[in-house]
C-alpha positions as CSV (number, residue, x, y, z in Angstrom):
1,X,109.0,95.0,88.0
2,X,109.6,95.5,91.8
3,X,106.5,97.3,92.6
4,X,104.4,96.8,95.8
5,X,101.3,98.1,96.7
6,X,101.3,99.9,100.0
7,X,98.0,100.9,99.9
8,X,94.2,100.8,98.4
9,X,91.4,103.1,100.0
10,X,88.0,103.7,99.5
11,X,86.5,107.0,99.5
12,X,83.7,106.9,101.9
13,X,81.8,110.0,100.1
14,X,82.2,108.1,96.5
15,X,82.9,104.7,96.3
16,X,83.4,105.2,92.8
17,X,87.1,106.5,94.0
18,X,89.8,105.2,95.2
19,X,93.4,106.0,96.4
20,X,96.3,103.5,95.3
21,X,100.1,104.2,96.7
22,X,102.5,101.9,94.9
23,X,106.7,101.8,96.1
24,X,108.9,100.7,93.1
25,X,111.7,102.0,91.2
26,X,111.6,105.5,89.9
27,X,109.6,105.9,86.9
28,X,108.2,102.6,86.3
29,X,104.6,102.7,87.1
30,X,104.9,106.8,85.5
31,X,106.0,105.5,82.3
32,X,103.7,102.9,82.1
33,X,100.4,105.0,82.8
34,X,101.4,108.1,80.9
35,X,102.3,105.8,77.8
36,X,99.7,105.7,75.1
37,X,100.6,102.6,73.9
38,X,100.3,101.0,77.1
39,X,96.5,102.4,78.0
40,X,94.8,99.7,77.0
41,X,96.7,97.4,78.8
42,X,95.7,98.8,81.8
43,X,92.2,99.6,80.9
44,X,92.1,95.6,80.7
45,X,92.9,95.5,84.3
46,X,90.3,97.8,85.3
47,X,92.0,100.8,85.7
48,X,89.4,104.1,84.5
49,X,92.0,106.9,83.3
50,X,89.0,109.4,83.7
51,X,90.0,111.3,86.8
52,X,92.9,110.0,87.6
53,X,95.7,111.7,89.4
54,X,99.4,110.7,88.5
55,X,101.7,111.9,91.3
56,X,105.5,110.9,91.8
57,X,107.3,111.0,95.1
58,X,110.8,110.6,96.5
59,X,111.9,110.0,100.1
């Protein structure tokens, strides 16, 4: 899918949270995590939608 992660950090106040910054094409990773259909499929990988903060950027 041409996505890379560029970064995984730890919160050192909860280490129940975490920051992830991926780079791919525009949209891909959005579409994937807003789409119902597809939350289970990334539940399986581990991913907890509870609290999670979907933001897009451009440079």
């Amino acid at each position: 899918m041409g996505v890379k992660t560029l970064y995984i950090g730890k919160s050192l106040d909860d280490p129940q949270r975490a920051t992830v910054i991926f780079q791919g094409p525009e949209n891909v990773l959005y579409e994937i995590f807003m789409n119902p259909e597809t939350k289970s499929i990334v539940e399986a990988s581990g991913h907890i939608y509870v609290g999670t903060k979907i933001t897009r950027w451009i440079s």
